[in-house]
N, C-alpha and C positions, 0 to 999 in steps of 0.2 A: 430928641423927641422920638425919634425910630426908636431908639432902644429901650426905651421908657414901655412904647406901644408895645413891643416886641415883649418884654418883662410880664407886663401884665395880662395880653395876652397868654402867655406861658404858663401862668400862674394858675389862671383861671381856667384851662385846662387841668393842667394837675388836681385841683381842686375837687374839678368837678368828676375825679373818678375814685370820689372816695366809695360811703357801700353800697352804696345800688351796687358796685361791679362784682363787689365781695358777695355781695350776697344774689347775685345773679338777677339783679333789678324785681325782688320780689318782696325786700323789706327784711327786716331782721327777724331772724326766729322762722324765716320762708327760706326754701330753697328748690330750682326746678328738678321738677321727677324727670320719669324716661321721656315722657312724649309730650314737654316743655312744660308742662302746668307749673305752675306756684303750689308746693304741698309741705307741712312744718316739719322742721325738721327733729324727727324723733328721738328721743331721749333713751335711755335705759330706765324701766320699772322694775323696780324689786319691789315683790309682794312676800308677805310676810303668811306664814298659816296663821288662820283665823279657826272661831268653833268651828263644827258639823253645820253642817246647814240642811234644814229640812224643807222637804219640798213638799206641797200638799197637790194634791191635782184635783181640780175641780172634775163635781159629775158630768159624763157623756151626754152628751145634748143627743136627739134624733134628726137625723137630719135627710129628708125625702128630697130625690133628684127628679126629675122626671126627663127621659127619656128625650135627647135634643133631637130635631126633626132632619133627615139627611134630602139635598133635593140633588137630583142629577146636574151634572155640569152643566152650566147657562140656565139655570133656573134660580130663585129665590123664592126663600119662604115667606110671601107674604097673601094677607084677608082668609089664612085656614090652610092654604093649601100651596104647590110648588107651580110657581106662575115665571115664563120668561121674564129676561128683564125686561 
């Protein structure tokens, strides 16, 4: 009976480091980056040349800023004007 428990214990060990271990416990197709995360593991893309590609740019919008209000240190800009806090 030891050796039986002893067996299957054993087993189930080995068992149990199939790929979570391969794959760094992040699932298949994941593998950890530098500063531990789960990130997929990339592939090679080959891109092919395609046509010209044209690009249109839409017209210039006007765009008015108005001038942000500076208050000396320990002050805040608030009710108009620079008030302590």
């Amino acid at each position: 009976m030891k050796y039986l428990f002893a067996a299957v214990l054993a087993l189930g060990t080995v068992a149990s480091f199939g790929a979570a271990e391969a794959a760094q416990g992040c699932g298949p197709g994941w593998a950890r980056g530098p500063y531990g995360r789960c990130q997929p593991i990339r592939r090679a893309v080959v891109v092919r040349p395609a046509a010209p590609v044209v690009v249109v740019r839409p017209p210039a919008r006007t765009v008015v800023v108005r001038p942000g209000r500076v208050c000396p240190y320990g002050t805040v800009w608030r009710y108009g004007r620079c008030r302590a806090y």
